[in-house]
N, C-alpha and C positions, 0 to 999 in steps of 0.2 A: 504494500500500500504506500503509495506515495502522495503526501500534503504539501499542497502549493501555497503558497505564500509570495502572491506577486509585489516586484518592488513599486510599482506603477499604483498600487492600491494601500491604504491606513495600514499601519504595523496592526495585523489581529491582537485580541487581547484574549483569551480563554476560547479562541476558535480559531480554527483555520479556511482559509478564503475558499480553497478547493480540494478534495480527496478525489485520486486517480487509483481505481483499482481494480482487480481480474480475480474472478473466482462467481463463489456460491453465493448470493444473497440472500439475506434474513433480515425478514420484515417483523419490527418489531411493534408488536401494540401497544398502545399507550397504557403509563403505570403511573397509581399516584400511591400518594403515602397508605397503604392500605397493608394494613399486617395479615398474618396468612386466615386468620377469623374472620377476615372481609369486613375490618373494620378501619377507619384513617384513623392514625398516631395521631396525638396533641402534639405538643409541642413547637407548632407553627412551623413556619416556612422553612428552617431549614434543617430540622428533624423528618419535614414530609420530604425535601428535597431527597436526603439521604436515601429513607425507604423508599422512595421510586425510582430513584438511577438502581441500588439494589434489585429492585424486584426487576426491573429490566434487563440490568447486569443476569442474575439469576437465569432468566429466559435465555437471553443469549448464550448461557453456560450452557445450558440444558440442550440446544441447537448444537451445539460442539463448538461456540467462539468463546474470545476471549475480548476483554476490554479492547486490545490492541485492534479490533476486527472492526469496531465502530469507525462507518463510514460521515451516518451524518446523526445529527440530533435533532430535534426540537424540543424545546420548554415550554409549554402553555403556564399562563403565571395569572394568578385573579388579581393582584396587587402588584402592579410594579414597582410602584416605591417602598415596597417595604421589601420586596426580594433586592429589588439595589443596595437596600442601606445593608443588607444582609451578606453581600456577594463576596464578600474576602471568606467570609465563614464557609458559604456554596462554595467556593474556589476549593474551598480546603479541604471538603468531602470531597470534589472528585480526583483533586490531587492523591487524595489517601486510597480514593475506590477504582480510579481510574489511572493515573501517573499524569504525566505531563505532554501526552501525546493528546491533541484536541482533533477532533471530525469536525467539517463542516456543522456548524453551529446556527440554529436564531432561536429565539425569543420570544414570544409572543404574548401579547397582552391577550384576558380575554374575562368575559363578565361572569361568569363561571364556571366548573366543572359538571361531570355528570354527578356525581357524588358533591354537594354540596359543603360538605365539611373540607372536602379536598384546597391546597391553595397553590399546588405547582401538579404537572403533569410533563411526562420523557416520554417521548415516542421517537424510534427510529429506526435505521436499516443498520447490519453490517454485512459487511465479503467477507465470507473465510478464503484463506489461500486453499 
């Protein structure tokens, strides 16, 4: 898997501009902070954050990938200002759950989840080699 990072575009911060890659694709459904009871973790935004790159992370395991396999992301976020004030702490869950390798990345605001207690949601693809 190869991440582009053109010099013609903003230095990425927590993403990268493009992922190039060959293989098997897995499509990941979206996860939010939901423990295996099917119920959303307290602890706000970046406790849900955790449990849902987890339960994602998890899926992908169980497909045969690894973190490193993650092509692109998305975040759906109910509160963007509170996930911003929050993102060193986000930075540092996926530093610890994922390294320092970013996929194609965004963001996305949105007025709520399907689970209403939810306040972040991961959806994405990865390649296995």
């Amino acid at each position: 898997m190869m991440r582009l990072n053109p010099p013609s575009l903003a230095a990425p911060s927590g993403f990268s501009h493009a992922v190039v890659a060959t293989g098997t694709t897995v499509f990941l459904a979206g996860q939010t902070g939901m423990d295996p009871s099917g119920r959303i973790i307290p602890g706000g935004v970046v406790a849900q954050f955790e449990q849902a790159l987890s339960n994602l992370l998890e899926a992908l395991t169980s497909a045969g990938g690894s973190p490193a396999d993650l092509a692109s992301l998305t975040i759906y976020i109910v509160d963007m200002d509170d996930y911003r004030a929050h993102a060193r702490e986000i930075g540092g869950v996926w530093k610890r759950l994922v390294g320092t390798d970013y996929p194609a990345m965004a963001g996305v605001g949105v007025s709520r989840l399907w689970d209403a207690d939810a306040v972040v949601e991961v959806q994405g693809f990865a390649v296995l080699p």
